[in-house]
C-alpha positions as CSV (number, residue, x, y, z in Angstrom):
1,X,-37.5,-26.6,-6.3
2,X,-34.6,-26.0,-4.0
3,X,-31.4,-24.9,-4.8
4,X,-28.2,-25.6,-2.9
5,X,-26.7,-23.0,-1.6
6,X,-23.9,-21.2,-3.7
7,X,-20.2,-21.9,-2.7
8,X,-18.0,-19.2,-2.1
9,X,-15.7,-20.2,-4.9
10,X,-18.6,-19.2,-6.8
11,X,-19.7,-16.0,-6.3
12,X,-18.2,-12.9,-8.0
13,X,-15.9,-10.4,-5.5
14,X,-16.6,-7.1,-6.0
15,X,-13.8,-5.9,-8.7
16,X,-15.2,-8.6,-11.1
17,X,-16.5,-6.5,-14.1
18,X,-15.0,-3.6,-13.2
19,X,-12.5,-1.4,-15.2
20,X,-9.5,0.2,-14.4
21,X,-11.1,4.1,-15.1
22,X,-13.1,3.3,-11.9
23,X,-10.0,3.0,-9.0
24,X,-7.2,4.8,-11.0
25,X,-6.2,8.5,-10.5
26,X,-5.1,11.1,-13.2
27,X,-0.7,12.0,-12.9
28,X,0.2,14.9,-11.0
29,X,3.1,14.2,-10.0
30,X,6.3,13.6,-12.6
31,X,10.0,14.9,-13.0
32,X,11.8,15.2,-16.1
33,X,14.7,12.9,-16.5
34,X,17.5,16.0,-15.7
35,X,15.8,16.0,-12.4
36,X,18.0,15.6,-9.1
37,X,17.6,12.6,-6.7
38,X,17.0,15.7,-4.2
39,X,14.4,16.9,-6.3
40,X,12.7,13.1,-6.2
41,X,12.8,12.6,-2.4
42,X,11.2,16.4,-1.6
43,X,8.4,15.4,-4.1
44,X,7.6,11.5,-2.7
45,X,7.9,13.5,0.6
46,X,5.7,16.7,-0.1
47,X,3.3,15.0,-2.1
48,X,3.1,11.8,-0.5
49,X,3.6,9.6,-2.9
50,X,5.4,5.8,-3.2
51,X,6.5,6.8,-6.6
52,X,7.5,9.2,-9.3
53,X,7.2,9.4,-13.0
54,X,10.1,10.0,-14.5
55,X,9.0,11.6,-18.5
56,X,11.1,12.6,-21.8
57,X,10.9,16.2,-23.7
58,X,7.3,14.9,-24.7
59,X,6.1,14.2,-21.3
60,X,6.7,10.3,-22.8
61,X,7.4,7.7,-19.8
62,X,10.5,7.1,-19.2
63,X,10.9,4.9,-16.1
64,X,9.8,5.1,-12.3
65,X,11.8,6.3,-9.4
66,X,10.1,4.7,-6.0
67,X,10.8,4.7,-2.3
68,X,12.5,1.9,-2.5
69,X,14.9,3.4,-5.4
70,X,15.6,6.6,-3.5
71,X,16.5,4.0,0.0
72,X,18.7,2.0,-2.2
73,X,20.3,5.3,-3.3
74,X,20.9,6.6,0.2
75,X,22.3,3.0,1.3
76,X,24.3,3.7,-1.7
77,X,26.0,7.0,-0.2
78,X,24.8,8.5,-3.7
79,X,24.8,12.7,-3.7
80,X,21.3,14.3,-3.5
81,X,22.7,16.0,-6.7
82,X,22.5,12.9,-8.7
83,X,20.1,12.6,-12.1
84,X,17.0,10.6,-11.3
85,X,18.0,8.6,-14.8
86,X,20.8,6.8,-12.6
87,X,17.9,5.1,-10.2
88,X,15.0,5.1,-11.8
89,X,13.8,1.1,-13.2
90,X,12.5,1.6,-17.1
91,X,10.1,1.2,-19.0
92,X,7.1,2.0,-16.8
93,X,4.5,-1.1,-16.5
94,X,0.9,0.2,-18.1
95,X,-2.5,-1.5,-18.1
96,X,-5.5,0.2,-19.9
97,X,-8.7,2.6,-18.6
98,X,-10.8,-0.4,-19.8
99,X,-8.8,-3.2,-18.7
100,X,-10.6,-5.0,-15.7
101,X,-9.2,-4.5,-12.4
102,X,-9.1,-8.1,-11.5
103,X,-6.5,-8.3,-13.9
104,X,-4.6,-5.2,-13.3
105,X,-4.4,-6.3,-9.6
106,X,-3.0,-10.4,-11.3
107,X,-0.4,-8.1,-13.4
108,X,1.0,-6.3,-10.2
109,X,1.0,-9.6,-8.2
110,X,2.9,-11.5,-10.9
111,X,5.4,-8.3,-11.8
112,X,6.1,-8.0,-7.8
113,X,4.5,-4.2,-8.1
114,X,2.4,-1.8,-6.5
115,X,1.3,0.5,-9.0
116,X,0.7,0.3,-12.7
117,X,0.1,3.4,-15.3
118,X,-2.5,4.1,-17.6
119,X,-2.2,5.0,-20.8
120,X,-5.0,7.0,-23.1
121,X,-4.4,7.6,-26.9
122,X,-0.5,7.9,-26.6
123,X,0.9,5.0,-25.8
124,X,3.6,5.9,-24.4
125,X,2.3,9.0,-22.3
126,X,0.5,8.4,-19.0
127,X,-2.4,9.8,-18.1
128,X,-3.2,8.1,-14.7
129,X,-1.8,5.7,-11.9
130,X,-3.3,2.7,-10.0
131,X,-2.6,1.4,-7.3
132,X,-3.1,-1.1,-4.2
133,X,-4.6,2.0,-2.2
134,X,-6.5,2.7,-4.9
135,X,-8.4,-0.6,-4.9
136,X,-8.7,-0.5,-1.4
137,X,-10.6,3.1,-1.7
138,X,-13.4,1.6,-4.2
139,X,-13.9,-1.5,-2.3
140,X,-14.4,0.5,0.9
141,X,-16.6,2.5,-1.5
142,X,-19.1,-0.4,-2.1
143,X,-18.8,-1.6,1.3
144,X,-19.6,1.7,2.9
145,X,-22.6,1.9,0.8
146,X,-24.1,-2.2,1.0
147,X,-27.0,-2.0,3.3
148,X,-24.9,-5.3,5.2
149,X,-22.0,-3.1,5.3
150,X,-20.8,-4.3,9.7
151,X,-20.2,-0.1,10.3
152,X,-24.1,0.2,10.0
153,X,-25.8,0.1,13.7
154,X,-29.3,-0.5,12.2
155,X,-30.2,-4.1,11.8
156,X,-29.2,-6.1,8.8
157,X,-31.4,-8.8,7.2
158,X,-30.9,-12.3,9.0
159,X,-29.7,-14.0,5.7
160,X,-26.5,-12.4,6.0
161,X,-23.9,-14.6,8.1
162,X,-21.6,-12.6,9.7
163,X,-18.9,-15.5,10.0
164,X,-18.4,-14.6,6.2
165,X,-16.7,-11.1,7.4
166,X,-12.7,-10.8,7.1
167,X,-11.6,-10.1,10.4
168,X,-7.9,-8.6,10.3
169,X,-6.2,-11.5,11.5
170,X,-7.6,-13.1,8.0
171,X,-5.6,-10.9,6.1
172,X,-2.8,-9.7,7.9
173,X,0.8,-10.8,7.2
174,X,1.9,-12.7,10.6
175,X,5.5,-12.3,9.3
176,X,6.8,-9.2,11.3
177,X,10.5,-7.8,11.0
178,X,11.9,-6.1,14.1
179,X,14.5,-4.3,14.8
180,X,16.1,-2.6,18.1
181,X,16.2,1.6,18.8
182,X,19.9,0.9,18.9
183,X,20.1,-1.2,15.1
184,X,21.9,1.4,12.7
185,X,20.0,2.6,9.7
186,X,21.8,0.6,7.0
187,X,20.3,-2.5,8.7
188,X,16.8,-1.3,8.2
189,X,17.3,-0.3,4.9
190,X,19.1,-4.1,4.4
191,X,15.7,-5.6,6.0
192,X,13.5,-3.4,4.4
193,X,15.1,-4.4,0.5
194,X,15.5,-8.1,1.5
195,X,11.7,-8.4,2.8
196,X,10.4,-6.3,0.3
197,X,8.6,-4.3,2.9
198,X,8.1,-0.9,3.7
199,X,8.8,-0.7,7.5
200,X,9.7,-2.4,10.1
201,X,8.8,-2.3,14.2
202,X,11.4,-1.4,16.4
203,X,11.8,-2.4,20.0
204,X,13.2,-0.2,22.8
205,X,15.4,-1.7,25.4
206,X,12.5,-3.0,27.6
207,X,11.6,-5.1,24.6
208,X,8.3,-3.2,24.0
209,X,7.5,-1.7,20.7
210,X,9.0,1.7,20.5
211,X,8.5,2.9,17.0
212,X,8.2,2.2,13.6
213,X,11.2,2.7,10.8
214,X,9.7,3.5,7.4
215,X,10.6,4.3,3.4
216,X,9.4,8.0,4.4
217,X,11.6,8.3,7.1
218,X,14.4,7.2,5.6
219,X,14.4,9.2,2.8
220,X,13.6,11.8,4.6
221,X,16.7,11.3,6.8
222,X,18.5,11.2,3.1
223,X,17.3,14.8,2.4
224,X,18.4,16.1,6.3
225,X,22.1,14.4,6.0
226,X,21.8,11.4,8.7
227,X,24.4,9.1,8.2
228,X,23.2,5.6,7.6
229,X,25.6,4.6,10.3
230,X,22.8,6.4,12.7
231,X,20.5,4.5,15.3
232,X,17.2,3.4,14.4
233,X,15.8,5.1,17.3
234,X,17.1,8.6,15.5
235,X,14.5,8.8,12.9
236,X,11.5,6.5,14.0
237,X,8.0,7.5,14.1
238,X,6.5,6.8,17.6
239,X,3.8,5.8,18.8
240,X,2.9,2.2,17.0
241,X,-0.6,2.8,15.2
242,X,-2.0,-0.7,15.5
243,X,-5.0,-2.7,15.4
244,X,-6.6,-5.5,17.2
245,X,-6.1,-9.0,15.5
246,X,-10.1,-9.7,16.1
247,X,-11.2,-6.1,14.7
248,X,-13.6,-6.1,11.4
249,X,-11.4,-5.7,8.6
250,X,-13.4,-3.1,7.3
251,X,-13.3,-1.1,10.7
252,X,-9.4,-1.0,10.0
253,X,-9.2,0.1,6.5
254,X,-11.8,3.1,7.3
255,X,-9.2,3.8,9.6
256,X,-6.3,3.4,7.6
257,X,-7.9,5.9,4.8
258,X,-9.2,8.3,7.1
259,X,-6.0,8.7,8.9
260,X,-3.9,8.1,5.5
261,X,-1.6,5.5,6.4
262,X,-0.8,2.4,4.6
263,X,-0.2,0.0,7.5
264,X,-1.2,-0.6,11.1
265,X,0.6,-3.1,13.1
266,X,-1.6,-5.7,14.8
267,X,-1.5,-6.6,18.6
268,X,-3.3,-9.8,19.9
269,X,-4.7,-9.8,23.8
270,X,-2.5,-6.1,24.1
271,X,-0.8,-3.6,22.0
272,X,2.3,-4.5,23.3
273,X,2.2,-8.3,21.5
274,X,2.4,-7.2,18.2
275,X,1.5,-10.3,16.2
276,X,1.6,-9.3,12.3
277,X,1.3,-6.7,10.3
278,X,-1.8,-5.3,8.2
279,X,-1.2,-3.0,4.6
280,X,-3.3,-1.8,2.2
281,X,-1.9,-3.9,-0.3
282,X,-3.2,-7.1,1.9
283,X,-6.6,-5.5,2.1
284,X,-6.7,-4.8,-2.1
285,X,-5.8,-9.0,-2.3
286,X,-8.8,-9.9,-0.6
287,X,-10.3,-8.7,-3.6
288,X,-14.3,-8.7,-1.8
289,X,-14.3,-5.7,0.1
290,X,-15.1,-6.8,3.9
291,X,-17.0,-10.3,2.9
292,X,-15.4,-13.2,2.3
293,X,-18.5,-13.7,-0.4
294,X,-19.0,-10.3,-1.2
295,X,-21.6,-10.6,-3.9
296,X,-21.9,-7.8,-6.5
297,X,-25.5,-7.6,-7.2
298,X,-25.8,-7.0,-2.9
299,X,-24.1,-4.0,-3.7
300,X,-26.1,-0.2,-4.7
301,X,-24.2,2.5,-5.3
């Protein structure tokens, strides 16, 4: 007898039944809590990171000093000599090796995060880190290696429906902030905190996109002594890596990771109509990899 086909509401995305040990990555990077805010910025900076552990005399957890602590202290007009224990947020948020990464991925949507730590026998020492690029790396794992992964140029079987691939229009967020070359920094950084985002496009005075403010560089114009009263167009990172709007979602994430960024703007008809913007932390909500109805069984590794 016939079955009816299966929605996709019920099919299983790829992280279901999958644990945390899988995606996360062992700590190398912490500062005790007598560190210096200078000290935080050259390490987010040398080892690029988004965050830092901040630990006690037993290497126990303390907090977390992120970009977006170190930009807040910088729009502050803090010195680079102050103690990371002023900034940092406390206590750390912690999921388990064996806790399933469908629900360490609900825990950092509902807590507004991007990374959680894992503890082993101690609770209250860390022994690893996960995060939205994290997620992103597996799933492109199982995608690079299904045999109807859309990269492959030999020919896939004809029950697949390629309608059910995430383009990156389907996961990009349309809501873009811009500002002008001419904008001071403190504006970004006011932009950046009230969005929640971590950079912004900047226009030149043709109107075209010019550049693109980030975290990075602003906390690397922190370390160099650039007053937040400085022009946008002093510390921006030119030219605009983007993407086309109709371009295979996984084609854009191999890109992303290969080239190590977190973000690529995305242009629609021509890379100067930039439409939205496309993160890793987008591509880790999808959740299936580059299938809309990713199915885990399709998947050999």
């Amino acid at each position: 007898m016939a079955h009816a086909p299966m929605s996709v509401k019920d099919r299983k995305n790829v992280l279901s039944g999958l644990k945390v040990r899988e995606a996360m990555r062992r700590i190398a990077v912490h500062l005790p809590e007598s560190a210096s805010v200078d000290e935080a910025t050259r390490c987010a900076i040398k080892f690029k990171v988004s965050a830092i552990l901040i630990t006690g005399r037993e290497y126990q957890a303390l907090g977390v000093v992120s970009k977006t602590d170190l930009m807040c202290a910088y729009y502050a007009g803090l010195p680079l000599e102050t103690p990371v224990s002023t900034i940092m947020r406390s206590p750390p948020l912690f999921c388990g090796m064996d806790d399933s990464l469908d629900a360490a991925l609900d825990t950092m949507r509902s807590k507004g995060v991007h990374r959680l730590y894992v503890r082993g026998d101690d609770p209250d020492q860390a022994i690893g880190i996960l995060a939205y690029p994290d997620i992103v790396g597996l799933l492109y794992r199982y995608c690079h290696k299904c045999e109807h992964n859309t990269l492959r140029t030999r020919k896939v079987p004809s029950i697949f429906n390629f309608s059910d691939t995430f383009k990156v229009r389907d996961v990009m967020n349309p809501s873009l902030l811009v500002f002008r070359e001419e904008d001071i920094l403190s504006s970004v950084m006011e932009g950046l905190s009230a969005h929640r985002i971590g950079a912004v496009l900047i226009r030149g005075r043709n109107n075209l996109p010019s550049g693109v403010v980030s975290k990075t560089d602003l906390i690397m114009a922190y370390r160099h002594g650039i007053p937040p009263t400085a022009e946008a167009a002093t510390i921006m990172s030119s030219p605009v890596r983007s993407c086309d709007h109709n371009e295979q979602l996984v084609s854009a994430i191999q890109k992303m990771i290969f080239s190590d960024v977190h973000r690529f703007f995305v242009y629609r008809d021509n890379p100067d109509n930039i439409v939205g913007v496309l993160t890793l932390t987008d591509a880790a909500r999808v959740r299936s990899g580059s299938c809309r109805a990713c199915v885990s069984s399709r998947i050999r590794l």
